[in-house]
C-alpha positions in Angstrom: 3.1 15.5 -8.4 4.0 17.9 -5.4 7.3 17.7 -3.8 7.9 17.0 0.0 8.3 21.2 0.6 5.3 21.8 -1.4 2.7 19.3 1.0 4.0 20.8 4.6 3.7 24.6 2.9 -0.1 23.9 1.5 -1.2 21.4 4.8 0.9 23.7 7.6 -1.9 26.2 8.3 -4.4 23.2 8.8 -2.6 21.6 10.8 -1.9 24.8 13.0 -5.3 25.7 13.2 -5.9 21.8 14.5 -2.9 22.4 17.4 -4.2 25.7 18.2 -8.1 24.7 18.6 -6.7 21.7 21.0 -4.6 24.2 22.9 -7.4 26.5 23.4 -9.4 23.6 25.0 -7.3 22.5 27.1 -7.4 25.6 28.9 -10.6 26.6 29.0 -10.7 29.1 26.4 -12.3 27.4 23.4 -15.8 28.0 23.1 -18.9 25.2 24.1 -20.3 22.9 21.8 -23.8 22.6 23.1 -26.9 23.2 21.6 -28.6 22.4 18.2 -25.8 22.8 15.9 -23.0 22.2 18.2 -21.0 25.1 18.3 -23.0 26.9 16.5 -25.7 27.5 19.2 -29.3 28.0 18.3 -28.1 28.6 14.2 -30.4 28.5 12.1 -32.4 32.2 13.6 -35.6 30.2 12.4 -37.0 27.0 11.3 -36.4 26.0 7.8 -39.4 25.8 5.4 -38.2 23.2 3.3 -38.0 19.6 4.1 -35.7 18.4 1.1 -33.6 20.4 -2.0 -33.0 19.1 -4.9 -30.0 21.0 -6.7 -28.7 19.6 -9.5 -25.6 20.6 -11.4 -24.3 19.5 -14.9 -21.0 20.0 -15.4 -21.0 20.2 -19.4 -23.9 20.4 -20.3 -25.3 22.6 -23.3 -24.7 26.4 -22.7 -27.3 28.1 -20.8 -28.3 30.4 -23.7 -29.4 27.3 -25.2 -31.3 26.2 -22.4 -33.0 29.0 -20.1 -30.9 32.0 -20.8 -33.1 33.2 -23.8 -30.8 36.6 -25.5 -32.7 37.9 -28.5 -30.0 39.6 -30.0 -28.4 36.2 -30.4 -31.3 35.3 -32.6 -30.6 38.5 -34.3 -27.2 38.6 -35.1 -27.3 34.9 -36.2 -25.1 33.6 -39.4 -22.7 37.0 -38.8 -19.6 37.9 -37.4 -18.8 38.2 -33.7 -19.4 42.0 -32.8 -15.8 43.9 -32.0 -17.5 45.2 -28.6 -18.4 41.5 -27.9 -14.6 40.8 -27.9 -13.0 43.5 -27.2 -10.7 43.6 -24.5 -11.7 40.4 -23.1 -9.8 37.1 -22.6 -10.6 33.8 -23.7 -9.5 30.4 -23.0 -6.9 28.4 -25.4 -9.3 26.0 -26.3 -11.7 28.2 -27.7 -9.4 31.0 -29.1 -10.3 34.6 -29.4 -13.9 34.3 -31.5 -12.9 37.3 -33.5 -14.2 36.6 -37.6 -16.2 33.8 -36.3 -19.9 33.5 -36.5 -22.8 33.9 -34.3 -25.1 31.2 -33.7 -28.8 31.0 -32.4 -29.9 28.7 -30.0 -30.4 25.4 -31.2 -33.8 25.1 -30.2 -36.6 27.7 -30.1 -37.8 29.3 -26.6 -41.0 29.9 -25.1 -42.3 31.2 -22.2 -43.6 29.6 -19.2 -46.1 29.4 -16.2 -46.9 32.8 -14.5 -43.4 34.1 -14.0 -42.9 33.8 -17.9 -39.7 32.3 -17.8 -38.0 31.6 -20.6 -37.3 27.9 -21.3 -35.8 26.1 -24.3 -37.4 23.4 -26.6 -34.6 21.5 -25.5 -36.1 20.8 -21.8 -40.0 21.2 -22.2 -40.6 19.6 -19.0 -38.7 21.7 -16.7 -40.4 24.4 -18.6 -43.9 23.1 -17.0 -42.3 23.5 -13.6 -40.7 26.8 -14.4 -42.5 28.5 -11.6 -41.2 26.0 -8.9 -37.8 26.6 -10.3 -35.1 29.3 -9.2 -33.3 30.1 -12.2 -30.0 32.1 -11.3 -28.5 34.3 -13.9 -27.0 36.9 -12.1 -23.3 34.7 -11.5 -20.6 36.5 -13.3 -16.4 35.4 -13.2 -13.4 36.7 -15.3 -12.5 33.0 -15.3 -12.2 31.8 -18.5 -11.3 28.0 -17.8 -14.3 25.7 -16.7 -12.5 24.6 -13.7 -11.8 28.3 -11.4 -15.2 29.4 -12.7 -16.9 26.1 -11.6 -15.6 26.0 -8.3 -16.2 30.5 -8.5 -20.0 29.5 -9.2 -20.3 26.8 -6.3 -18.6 28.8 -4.0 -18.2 32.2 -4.9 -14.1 32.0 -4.9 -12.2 30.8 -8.1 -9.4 28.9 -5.4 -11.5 25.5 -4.3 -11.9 24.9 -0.3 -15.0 27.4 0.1 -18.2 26.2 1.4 -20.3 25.9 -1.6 -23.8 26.7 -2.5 -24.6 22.7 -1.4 -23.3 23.6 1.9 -25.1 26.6 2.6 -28.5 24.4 1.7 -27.7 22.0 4.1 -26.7 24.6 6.7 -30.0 26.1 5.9 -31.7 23.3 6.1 -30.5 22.4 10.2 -28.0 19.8 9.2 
């Protein structure tokens, strides 16, 4: 629960920038809202190819090096201790602990590569792995976060504070809504 001080400090500069956009129009100085995309004039530069996204995103579900994020060396290393330089100098959440003198595990189920691009796909989905060349797999996302919730809201919108546009907005921006 927030106190009273606490709601006008986190709301004030939303409520500003609300009395300052009404100021500006009332004298002329705000900018028009014509076009397309209202304000935004003749955004998007071009037409968007697609019709319809479908994004899905599963908060908790297995890890993605047991579902599309195939690591060999995970294989490898399986049944023995963490590495030191897999730990070292790295923080990790309280619920997990630091995974120093634990074990390594292999995916749970095997991987196999799919379609043309050769992606790699766990057992665990074998139908996504039949459309793995319609898919976009993105592995490249990366946070210091170490708590589900800052990293989630880091990977939807690329900040770790929540109140960025996220990766949904931008697809529906793209798409002319």
């Amino acid at each position: 629960m927030i106190n009273r001080r606490q709601f006008f400090g986190r709301t004030a500069t939303g409520i500003g920038a609300a009395a300052l956009g009404d100021l500006l129009q009332q004298d002329g100085l705000a900018g028009q809202t014509d076009g397309a995309f209202g304000g935004l004039g003749s955004v998007p530069h071009f037409a968007p190819k697609a019709k319809r996204v479908i994004y899905l995103f599963m908060n908790g579900a297995p890890t993605h090096t047991d579902l599309y994020d195939y690591k060999p060396l995970q294989e490898q290393l399986h049944g023995k201790p963490v590495p030191q330089d897999f730990v070292e100098g790295k923080r990790f959440s309280t619920m997990t602990g630091n995974p120093q003198g634990k074990l390594m595990l292999a995916p749970i189920e095997p991987f196999k590569q799919h379609g043309q691009s050769g992606a790699w796909v766990s057992n665990f989905m074998p139908h996504v792995g039949k459309a793995a060349d319609d898919i976009c797999f993105i592995k490249s996302m990366h946070t210091e976060q170490v708590n589900h919730a800052p990293a989630i809201s880091f990977f939807m919108s690329g900040a770790e504070i929540p109140g960025r546009p996220t990766l949904g907005a931008w697809l529906s921006y793209g798409l002319g809504s």
